[in-house]
C-alpha positions in Angstrom: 1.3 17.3 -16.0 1.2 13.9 -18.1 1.2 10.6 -16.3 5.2 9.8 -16.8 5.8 13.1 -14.7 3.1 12.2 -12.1 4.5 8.4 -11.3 7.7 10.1 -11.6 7.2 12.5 -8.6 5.0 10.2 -6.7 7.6 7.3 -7.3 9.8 9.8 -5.5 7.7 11.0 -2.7 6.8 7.4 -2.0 10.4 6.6 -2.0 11.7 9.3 0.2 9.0 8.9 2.8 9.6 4.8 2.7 13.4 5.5 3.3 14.3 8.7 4.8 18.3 9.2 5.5 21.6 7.9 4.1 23.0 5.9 0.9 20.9 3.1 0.9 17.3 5.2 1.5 18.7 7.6 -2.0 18.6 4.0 -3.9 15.1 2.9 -2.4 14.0 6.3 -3.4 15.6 6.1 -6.7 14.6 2.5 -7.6 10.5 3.6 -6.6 11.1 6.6 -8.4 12.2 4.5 -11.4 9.3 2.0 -10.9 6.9 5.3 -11.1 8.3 6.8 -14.1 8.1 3.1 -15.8 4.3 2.9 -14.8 3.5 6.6 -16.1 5.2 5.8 -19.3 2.9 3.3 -19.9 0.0 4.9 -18.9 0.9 7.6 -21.5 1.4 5.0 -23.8 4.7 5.7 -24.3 5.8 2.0 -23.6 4.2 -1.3 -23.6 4.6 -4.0 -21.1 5.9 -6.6 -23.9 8.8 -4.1 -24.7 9.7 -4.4 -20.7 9.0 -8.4 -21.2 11.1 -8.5 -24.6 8.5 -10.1 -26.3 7.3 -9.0 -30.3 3.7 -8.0 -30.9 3.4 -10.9 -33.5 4.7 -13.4 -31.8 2.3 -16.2 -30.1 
């Protein structure tokens, strides 16, 4: 299991214990779980924090 699945699942379990029951705790869950798979991603080194920040490499 890479990093992106790990903040992924752990995005998810934190989620679901932070907001257990009805519509609004599914969107807490899924909003952490989408904070997670962002942060694995870029401990793979899949994406980099200046793509997130919409800024070029080059530029300074």
């Amino acid at each position: 299991m890479n990093a992106t699945q790990t903040g992924l699942i752990s995005g998810l379990i934190l989620g679901t214990a932070a907001a257990i029951g009805g519509f609004s705790g599914f969107l807490i869950a899924l909003l952490i779980g989408v904070v997670g798979l962002v942060v694995g991603r870029i401990l793979d080194g899949e994406l980099e924090i200046g793509d997130l920040l919409g800024r070029a490499k080059d530029r300074r």
